[in-house]
mmCIF file of the N, C-alpha and C atoms, coordinates in Angstrom:
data_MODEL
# 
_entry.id   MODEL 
# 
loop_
_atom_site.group_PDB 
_atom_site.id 
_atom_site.type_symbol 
_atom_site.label_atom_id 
_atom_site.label_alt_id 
_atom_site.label_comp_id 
_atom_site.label_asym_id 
_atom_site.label_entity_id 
_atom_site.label_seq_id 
_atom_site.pdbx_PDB_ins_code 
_atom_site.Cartn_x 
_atom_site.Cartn_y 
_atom_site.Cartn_z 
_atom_site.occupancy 
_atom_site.B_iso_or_equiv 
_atom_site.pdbx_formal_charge 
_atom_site.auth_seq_id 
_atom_site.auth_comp_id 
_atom_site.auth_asym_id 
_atom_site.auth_atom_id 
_atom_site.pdbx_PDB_model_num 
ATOM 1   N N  . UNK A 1 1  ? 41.523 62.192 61.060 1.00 0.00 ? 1  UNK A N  1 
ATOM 2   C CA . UNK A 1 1  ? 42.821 61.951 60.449 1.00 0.00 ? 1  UNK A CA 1 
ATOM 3   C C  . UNK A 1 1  ? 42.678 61.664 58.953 1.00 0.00 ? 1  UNK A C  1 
ATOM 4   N N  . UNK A 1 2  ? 41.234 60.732 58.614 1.00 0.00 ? 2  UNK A N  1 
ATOM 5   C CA . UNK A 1 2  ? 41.713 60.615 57.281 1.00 0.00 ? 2  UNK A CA 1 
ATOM 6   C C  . UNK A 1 2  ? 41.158 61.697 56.142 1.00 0.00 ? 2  UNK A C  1 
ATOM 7   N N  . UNK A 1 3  ? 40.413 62.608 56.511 1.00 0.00 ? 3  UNK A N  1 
ATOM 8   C CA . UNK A 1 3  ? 39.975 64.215 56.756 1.00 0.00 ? 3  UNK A CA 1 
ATOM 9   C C  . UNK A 1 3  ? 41.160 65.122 56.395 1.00 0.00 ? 3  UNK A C  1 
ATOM 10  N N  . UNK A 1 4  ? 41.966 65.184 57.402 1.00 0.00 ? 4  UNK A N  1 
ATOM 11  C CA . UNK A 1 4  ? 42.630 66.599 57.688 1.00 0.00 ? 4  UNK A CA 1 
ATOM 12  C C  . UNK A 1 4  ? 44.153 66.549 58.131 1.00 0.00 ? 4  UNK A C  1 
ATOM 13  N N  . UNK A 1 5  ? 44.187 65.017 58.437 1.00 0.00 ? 5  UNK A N  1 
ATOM 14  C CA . UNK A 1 5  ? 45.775 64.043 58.530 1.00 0.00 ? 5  UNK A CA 1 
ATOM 15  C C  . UNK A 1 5  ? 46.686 64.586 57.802 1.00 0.00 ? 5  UNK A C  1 
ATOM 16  N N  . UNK A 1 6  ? 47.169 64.453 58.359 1.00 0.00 ? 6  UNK A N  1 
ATOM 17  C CA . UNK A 1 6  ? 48.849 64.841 57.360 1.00 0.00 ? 6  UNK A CA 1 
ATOM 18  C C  . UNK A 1 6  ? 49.071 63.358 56.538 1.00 0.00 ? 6  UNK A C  1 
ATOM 19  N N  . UNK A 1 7  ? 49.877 63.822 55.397 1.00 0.00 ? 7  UNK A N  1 
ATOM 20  C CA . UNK A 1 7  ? 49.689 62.329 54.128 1.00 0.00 ? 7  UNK A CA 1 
ATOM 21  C C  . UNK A 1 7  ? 51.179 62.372 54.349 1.00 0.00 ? 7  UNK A C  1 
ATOM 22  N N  . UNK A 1 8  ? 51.227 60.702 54.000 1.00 0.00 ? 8  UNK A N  1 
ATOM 23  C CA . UNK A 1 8  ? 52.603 60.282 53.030 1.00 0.00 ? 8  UNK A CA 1 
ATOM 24  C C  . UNK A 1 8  ? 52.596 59.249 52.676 1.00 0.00 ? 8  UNK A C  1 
ATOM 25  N N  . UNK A 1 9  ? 53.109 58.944 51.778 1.00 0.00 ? 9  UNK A N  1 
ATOM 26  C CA . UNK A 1 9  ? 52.698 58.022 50.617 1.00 0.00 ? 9  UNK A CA 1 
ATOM 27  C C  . UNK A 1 9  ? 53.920 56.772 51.291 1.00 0.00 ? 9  UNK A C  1 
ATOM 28  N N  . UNK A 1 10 ? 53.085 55.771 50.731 1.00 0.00 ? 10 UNK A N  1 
ATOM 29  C CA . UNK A 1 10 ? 54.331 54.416 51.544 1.00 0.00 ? 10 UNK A CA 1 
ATOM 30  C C  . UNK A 1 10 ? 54.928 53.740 50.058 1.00 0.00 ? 10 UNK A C  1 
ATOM 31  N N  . UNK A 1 11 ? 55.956 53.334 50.366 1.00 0.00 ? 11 UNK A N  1 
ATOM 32  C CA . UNK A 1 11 ? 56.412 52.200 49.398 1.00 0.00 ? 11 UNK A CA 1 
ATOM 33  C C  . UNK A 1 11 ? 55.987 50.607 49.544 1.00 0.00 ? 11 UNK A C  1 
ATOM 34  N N  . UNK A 1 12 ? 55.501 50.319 49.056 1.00 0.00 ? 12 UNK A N  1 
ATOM 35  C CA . UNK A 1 12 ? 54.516 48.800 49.397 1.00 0.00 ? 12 UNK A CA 1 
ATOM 36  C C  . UNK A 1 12 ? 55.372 47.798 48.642 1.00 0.00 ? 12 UNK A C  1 
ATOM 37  N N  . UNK A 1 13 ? 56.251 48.197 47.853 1.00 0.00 ? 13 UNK A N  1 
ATOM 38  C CA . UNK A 1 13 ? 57.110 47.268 46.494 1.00 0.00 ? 13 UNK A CA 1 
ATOM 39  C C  . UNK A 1 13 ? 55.888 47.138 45.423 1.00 0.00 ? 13 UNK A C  1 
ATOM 40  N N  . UNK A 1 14 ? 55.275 46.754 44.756 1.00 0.00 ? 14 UNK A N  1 
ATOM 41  C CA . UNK A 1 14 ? 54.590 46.713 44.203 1.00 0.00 ? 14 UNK A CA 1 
ATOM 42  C C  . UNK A 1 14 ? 53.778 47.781 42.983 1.00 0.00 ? 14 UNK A C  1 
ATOM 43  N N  . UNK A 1 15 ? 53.749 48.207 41.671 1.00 0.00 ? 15 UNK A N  1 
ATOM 44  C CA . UNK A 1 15 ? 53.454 49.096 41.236 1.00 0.00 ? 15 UNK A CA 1 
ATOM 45  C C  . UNK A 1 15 ? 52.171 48.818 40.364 1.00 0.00 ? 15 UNK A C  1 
ATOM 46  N N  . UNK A 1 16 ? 51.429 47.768 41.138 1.00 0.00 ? 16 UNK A N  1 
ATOM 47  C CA . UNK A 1 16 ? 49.981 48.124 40.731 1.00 0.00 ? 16 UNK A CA 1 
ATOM 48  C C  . UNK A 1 16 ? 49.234 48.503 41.779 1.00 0.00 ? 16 UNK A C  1 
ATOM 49  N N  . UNK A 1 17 ? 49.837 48.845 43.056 1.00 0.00 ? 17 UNK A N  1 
ATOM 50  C CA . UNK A 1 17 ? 49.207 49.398 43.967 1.00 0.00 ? 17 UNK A CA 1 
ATOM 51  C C  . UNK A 1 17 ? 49.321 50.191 44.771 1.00 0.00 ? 17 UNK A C  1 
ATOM 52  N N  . UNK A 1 18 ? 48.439 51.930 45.463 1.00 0.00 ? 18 UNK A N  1 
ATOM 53  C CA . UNK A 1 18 ? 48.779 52.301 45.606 1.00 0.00 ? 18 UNK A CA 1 
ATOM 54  C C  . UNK A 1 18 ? 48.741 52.759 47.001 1.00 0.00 ? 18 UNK A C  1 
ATOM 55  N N  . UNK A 1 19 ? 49.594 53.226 48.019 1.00 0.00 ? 19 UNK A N  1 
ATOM 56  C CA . UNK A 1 19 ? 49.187 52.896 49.769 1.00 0.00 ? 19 UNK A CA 1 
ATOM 57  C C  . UNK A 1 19 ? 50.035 54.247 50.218 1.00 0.00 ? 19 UNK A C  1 
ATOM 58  N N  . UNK A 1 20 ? 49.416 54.526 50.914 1.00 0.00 ? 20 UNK A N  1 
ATOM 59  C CA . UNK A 1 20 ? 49.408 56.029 51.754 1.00 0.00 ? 20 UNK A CA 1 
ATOM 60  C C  . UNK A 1 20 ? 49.262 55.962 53.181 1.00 0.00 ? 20 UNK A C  1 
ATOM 61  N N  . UNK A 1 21 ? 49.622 56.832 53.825 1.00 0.00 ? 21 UNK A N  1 
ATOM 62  C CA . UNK A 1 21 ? 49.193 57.017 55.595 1.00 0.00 ? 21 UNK A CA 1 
ATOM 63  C C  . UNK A 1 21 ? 48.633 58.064 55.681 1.00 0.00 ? 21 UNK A C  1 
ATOM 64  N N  . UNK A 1 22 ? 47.296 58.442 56.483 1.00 0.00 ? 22 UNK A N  1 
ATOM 65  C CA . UNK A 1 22 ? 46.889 59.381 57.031 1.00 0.00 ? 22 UNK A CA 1 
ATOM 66  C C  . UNK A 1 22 ? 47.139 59.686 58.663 1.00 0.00 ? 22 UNK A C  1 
ATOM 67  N N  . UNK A 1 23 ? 47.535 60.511 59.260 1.00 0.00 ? 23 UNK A N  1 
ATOM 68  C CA . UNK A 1 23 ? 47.788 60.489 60.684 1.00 0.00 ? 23 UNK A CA 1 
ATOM 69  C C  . UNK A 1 23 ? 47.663 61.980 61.100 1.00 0.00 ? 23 UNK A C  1 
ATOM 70  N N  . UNK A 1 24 ? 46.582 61.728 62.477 1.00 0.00 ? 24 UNK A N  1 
ATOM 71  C CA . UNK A 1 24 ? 46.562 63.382 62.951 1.00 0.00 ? 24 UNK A CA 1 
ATOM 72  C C  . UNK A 1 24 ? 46.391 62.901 64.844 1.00 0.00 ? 24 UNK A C  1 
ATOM 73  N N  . UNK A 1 25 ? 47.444 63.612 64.848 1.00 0.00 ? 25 UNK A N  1 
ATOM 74  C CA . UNK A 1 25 ? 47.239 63.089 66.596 1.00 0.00 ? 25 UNK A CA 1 
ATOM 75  C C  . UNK A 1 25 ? 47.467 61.595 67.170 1.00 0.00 ? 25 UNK A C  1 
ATOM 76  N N  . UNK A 1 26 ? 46.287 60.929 67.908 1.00 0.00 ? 26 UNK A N  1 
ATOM 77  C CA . UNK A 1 26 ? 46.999 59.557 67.701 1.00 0.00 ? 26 UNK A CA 1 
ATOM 78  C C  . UNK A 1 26 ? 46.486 58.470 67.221 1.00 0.00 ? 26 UNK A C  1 
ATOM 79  N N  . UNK A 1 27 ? 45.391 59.197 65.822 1.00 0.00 ? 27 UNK A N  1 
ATOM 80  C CA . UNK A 1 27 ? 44.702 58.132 64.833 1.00 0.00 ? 27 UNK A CA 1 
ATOM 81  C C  . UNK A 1 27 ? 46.022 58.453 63.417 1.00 0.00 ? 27 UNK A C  1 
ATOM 82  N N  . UNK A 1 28 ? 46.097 56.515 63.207 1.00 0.00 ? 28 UNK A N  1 
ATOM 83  C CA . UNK A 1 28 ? 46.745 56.747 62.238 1.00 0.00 ? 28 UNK A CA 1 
ATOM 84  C C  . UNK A 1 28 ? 46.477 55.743 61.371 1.00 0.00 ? 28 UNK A C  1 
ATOM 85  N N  . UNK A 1 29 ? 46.059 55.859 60.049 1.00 0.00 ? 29 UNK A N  1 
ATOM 86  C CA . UNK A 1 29 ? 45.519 55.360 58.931 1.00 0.00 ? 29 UNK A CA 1 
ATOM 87  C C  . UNK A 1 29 ? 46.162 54.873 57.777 1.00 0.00 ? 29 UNK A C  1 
ATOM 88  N N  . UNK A 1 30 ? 46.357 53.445 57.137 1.00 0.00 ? 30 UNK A N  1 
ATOM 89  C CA . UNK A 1 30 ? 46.720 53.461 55.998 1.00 0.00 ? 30 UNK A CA 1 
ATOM 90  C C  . UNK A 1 30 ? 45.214 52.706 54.898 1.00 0.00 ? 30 UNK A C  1 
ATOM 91  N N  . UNK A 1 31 ? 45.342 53.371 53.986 1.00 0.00 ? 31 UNK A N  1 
ATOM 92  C CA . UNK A 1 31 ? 44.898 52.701 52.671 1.00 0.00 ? 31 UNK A CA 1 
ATOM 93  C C  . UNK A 1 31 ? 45.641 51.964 51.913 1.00 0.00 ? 31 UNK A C  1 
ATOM 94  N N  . UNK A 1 32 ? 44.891 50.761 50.881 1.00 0.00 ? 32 UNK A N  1 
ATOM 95  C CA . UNK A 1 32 ? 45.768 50.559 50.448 1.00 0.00 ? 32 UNK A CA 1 
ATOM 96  C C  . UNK A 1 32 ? 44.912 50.069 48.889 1.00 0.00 ? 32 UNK A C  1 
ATOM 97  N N  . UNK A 1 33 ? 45.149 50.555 48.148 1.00 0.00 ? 33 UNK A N  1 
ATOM 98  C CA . UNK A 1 33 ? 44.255 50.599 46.979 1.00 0.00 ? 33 UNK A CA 1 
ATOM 99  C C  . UNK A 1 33 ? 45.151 49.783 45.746 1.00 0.00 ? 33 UNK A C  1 
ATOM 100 N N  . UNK A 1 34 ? 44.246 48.520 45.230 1.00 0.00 ? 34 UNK A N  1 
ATOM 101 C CA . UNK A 1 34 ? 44.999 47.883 44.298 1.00 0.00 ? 34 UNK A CA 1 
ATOM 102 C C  . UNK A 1 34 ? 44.455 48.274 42.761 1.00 0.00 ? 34 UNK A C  1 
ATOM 103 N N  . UNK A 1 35 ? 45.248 48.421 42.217 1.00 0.00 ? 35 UNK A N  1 
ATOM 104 C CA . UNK A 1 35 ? 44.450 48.991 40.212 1.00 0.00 ? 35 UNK A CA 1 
ATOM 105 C C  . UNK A 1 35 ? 44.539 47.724 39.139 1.00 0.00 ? 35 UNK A C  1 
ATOM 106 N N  . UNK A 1 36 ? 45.197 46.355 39.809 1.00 0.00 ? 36 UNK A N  1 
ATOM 107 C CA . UNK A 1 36 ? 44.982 45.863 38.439 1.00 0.00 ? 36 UNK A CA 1 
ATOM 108 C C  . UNK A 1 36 ? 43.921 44.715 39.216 1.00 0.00 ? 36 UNK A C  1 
ATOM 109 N N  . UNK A 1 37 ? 43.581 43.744 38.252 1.00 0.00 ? 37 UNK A N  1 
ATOM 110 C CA . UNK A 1 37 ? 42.602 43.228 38.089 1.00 0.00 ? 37 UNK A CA 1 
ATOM 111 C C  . UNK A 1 37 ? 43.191 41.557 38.901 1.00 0.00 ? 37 UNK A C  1 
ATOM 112 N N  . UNK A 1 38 ? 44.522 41.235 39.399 1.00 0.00 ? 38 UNK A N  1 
ATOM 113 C CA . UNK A 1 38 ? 44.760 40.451 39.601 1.00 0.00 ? 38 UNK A CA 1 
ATOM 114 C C  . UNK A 1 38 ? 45.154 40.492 41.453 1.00 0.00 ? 38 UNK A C  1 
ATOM 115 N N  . UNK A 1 39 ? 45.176 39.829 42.490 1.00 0.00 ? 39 UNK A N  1 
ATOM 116 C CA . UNK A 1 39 ? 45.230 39.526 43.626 1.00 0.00 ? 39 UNK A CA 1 
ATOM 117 C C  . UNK A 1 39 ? 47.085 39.925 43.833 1.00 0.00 ? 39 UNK A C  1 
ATOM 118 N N  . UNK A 1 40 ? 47.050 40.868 44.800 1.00 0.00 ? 40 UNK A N  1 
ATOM 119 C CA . UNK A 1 40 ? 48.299 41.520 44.995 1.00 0.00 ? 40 UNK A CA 1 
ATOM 120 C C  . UNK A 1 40 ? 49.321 41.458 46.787 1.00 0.00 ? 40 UNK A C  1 
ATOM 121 N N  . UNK A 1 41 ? 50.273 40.770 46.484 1.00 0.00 ? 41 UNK A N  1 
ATOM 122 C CA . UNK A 1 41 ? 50.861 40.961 48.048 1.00 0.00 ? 41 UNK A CA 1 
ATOM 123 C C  . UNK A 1 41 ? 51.180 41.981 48.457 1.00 0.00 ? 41 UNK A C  1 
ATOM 124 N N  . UNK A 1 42 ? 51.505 43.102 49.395 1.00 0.00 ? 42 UNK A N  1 
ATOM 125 C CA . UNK A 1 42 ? 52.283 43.967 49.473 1.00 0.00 ? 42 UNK A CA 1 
ATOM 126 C C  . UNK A 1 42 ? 53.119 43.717 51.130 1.00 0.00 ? 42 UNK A C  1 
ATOM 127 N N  . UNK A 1 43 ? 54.515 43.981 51.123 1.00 0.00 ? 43 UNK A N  1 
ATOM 128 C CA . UNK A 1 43 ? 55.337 43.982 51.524 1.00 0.00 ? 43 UNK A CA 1 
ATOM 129 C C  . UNK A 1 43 ? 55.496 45.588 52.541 1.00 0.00 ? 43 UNK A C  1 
ATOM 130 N N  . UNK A 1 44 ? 55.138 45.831 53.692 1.00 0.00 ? 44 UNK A N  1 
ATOM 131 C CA . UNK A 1 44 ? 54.522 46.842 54.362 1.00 0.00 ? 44 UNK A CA 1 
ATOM 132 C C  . UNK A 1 44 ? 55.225 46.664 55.756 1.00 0.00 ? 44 UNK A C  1 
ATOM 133 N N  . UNK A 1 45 ? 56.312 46.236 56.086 1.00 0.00 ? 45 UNK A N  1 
ATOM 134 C CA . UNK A 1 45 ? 57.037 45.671 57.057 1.00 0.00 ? 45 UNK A CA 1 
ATOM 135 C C  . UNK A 1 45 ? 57.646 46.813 58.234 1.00 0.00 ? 45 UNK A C  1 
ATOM 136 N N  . UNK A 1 46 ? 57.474 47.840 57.315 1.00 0.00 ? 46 UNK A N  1 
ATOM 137 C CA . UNK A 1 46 ? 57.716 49.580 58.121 1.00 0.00 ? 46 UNK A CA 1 
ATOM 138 C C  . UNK A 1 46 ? 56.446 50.253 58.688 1.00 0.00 ? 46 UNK A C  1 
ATOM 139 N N  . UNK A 1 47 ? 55.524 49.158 58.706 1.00 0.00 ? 47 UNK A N  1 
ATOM 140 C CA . UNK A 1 47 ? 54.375 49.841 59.360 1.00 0.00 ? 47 UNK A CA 1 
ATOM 141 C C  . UNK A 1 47 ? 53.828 49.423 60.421 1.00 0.00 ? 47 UNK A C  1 
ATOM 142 N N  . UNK A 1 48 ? 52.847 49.332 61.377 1.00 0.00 ? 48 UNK A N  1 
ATOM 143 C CA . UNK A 1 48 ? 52.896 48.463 62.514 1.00 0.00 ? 48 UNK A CA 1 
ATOM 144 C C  . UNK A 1 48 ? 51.512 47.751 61.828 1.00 0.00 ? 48 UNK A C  1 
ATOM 145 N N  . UNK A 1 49 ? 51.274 46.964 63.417 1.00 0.00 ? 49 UNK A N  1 
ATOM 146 C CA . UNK A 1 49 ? 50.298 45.873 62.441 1.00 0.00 ? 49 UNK A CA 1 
ATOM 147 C C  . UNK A 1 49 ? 48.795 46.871 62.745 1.00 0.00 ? 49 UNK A C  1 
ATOM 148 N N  . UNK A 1 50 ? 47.637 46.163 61.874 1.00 0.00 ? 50 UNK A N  1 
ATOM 149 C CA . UNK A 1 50 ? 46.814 47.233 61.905 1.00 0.00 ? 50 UNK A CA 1 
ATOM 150 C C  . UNK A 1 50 ? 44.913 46.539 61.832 1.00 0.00 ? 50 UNK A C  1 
ATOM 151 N N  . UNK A 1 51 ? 44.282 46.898 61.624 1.00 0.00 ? 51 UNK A N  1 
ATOM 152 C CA . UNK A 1 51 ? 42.598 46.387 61.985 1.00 0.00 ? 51 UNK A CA 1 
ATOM 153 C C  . UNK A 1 51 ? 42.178 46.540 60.516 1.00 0.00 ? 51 UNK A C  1 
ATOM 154 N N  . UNK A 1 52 ? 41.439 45.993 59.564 1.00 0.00 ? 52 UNK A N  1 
ATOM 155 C CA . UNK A 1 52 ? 41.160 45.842 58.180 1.00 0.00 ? 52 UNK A CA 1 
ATOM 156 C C  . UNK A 1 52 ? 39.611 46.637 58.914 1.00 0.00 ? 52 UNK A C  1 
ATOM 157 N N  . UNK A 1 53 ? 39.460 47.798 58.750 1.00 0.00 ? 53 UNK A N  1 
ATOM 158 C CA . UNK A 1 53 ? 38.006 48.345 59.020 1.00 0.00 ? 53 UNK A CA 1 
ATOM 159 C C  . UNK A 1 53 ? 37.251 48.639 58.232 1.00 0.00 ? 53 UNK A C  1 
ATOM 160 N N  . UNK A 1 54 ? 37.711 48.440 56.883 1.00 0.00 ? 54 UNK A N  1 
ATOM 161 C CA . UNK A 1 54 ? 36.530 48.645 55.581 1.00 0.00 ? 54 UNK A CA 1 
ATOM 162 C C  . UNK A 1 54 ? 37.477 48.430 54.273 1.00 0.00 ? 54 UNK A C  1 
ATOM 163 N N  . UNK A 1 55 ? 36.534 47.482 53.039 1.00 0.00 ? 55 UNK A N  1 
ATOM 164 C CA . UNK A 1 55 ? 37.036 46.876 51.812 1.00 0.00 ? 55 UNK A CA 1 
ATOM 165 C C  . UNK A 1 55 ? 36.271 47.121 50.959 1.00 0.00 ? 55 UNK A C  1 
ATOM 166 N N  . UNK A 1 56 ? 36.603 47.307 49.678 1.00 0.00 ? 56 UNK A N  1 
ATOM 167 C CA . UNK A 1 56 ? 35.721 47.624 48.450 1.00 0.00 ? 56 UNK A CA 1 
ATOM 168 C C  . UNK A 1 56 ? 34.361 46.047 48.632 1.00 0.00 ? 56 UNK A C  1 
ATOM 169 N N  . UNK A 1 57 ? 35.116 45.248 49.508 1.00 0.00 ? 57 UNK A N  1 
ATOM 170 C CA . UNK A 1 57 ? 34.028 44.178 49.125 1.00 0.00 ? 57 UNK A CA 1 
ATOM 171 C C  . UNK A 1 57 ? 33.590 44.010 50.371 1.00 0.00 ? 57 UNK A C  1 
ATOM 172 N N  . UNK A 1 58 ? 33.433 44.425 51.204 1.00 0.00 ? 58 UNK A N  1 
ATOM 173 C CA . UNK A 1 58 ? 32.220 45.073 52.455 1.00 0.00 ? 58 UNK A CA 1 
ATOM 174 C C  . UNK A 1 58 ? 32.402 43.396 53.070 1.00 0.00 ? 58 UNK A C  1 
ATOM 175 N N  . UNK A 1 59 ? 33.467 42.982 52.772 1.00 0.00 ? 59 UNK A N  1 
ATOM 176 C CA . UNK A 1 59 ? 33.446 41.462 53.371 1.00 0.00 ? 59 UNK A CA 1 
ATOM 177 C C  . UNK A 1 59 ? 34.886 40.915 54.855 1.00 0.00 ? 59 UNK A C  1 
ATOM 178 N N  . UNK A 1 60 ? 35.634 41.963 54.438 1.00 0.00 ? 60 UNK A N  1 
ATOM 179 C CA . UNK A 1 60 ? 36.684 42.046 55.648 1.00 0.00 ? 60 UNK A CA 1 
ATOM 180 C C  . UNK A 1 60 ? 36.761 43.271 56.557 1.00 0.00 ? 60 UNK A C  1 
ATOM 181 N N  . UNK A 1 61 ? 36.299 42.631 58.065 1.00 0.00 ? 61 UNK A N  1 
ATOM 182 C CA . UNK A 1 61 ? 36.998 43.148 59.478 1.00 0.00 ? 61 UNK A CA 1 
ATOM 183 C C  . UNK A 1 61 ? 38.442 42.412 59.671 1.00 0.00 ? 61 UNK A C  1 
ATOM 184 N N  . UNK A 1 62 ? 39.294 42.193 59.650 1.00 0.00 ? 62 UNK A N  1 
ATOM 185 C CA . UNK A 1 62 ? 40.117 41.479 60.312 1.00 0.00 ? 62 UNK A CA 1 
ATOM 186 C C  . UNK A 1 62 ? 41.166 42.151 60.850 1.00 0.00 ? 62 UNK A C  1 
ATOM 187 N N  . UNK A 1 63 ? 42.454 41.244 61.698 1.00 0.00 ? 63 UNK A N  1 
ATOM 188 C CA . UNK A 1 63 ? 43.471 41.879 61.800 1.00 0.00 ? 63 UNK A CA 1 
ATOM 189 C C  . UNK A 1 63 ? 44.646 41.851 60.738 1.00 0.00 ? 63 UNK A C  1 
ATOM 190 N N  . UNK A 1 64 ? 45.286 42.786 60.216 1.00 0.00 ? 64 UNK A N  1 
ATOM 191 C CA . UNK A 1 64 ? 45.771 42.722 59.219 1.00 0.00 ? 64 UNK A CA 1 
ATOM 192 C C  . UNK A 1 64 ? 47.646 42.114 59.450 1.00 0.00 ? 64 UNK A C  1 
ATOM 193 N N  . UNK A 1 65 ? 48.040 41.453 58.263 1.00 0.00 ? 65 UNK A N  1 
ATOM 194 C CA . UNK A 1 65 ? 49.740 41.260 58.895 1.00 0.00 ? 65 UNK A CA 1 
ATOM 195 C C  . UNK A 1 65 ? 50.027 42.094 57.742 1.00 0.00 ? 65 UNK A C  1 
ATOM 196 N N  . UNK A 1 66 ? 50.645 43.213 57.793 1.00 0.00 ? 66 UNK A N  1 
ATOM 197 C CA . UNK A 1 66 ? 51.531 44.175 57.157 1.00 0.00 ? 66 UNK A CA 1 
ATOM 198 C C  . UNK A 1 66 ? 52.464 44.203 56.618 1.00 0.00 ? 66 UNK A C  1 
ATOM 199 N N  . UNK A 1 67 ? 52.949 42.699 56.806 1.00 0.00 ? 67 UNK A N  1 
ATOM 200 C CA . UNK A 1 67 ? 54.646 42.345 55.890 1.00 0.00 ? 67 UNK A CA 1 
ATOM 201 C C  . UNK A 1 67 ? 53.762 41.394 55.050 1.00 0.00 ? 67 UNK A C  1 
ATOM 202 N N  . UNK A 1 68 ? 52.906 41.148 54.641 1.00 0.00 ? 68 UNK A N  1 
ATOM 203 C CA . UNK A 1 68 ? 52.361 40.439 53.885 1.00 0.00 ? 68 UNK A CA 1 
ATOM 204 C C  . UNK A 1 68 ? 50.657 40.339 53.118 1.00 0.00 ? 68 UNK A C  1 
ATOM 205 N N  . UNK A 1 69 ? 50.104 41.651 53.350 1.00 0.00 ? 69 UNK A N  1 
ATOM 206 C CA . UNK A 1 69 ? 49.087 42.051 53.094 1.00 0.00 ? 69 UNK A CA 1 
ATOM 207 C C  . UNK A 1 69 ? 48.389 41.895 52.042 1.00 0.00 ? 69 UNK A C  1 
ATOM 208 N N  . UNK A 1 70 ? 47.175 40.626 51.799 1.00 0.00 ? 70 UNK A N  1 
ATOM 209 C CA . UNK A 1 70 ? 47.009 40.572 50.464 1.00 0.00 ? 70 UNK A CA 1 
ATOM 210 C C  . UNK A 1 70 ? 45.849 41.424 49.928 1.00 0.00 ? 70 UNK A C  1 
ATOM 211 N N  . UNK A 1 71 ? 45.563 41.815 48.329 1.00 0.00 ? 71 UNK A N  1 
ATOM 212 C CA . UNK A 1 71 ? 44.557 42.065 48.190 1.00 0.00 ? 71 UNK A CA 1 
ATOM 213 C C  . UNK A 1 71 ? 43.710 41.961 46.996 1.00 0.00 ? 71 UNK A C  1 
ATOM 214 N N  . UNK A 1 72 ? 42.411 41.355 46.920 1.00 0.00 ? 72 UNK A N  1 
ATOM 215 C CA . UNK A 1 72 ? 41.862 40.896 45.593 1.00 0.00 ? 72 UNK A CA 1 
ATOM 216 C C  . UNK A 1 72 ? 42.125 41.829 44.739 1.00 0.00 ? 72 UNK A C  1 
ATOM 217 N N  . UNK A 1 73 ? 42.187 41.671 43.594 1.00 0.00 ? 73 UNK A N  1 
ATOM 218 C CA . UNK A 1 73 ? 41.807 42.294 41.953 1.00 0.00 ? 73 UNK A CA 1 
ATOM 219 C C  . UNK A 1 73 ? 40.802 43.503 42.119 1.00 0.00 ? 73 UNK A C  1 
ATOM 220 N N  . UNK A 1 74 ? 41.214 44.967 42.307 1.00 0.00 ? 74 UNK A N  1 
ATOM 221 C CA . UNK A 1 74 ? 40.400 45.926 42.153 1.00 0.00 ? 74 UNK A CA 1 
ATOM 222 C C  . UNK A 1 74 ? 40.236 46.372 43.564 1.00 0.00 ? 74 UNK A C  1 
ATOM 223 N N  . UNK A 1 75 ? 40.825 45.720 44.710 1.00 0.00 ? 75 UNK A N  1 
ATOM 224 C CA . UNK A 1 75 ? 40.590 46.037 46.006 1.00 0.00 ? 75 UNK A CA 1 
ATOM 225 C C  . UNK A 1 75 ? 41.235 47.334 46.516 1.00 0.00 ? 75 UNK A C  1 
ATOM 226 N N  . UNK A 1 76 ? 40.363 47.407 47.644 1.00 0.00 ? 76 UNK A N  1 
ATOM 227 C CA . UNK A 1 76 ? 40.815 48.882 48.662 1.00 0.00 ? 76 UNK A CA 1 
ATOM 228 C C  . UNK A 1 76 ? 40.475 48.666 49.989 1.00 0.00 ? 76 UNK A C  1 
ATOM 229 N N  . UNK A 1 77 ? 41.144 49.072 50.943 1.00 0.00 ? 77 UNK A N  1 
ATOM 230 C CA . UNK A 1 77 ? 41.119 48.653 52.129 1.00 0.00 ? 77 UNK A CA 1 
ATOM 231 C C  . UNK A 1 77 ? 41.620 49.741 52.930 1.00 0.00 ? 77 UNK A C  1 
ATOM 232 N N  . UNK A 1 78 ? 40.608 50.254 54.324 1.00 0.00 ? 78 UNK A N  1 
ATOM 233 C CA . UNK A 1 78 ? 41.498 50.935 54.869 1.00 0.00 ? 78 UNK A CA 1 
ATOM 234 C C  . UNK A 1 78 ? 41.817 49.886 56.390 1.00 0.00 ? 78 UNK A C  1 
ATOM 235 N N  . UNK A 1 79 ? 42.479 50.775 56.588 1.00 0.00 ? 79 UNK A N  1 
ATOM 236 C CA . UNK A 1 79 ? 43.441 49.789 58.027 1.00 0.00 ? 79 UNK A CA 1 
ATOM 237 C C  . UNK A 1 79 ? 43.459 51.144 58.852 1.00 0.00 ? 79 UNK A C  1 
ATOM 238 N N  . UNK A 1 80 ? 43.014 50.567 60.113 1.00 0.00 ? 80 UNK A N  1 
ATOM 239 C CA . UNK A 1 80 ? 43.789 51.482 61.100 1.00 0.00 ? 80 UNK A CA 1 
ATOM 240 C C  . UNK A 1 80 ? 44.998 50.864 61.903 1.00 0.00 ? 80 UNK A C  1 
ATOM 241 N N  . UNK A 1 81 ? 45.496 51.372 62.024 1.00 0.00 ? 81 UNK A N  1 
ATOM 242 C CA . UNK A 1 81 ? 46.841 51.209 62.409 1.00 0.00 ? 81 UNK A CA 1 
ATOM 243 C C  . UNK A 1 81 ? 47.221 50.987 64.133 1.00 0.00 ? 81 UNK A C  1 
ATOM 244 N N  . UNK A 1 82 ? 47.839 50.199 64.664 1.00 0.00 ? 82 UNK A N  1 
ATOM 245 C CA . UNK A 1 82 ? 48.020 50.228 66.056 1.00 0.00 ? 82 UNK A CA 1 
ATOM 246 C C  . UNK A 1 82 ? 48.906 50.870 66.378 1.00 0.00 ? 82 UNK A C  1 
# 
């Protein structure tokens, strides 16, 4: 899916960061990539909740809450999605 997925880009509120879905079948993927240098909420409440499976800082597995998703200064995260 995150290969060959069909894309669409999400609205997160936020415009230092940028978050997408990948989905093919019944894997479905969001990223969520932050560009400025400061710790960012995003507001993701249209998405379901999801598994933190890899971070620019190789330091979070967790489960993620999606109406409130934070992320350090320079971070990227993908999530799989439930």
């Amino acid at each position: 899916a995150l290969h060959s997925g069909g894309y669409a880009a999400v609205d997160a509120g936020n415009d230092s960061c940028f978050v997408y879905r990948r989905e093919q079948g019944d894997e479905r993927w969001l990223v969520a990539l932050n560009f400025s240098a400061d710790e960012q909420t995003l507001n993701l409440t249209d998405c379901d909740g999801g598994q933190i499976v890899l971070s620019t800082f190789v330091d979070r597995e967790e489960s993620a809450d999606l109406g409130g998703l934070w992320l350090r200064g320079s971070e990227g995260c993908v999530i799989r999605l439930e």
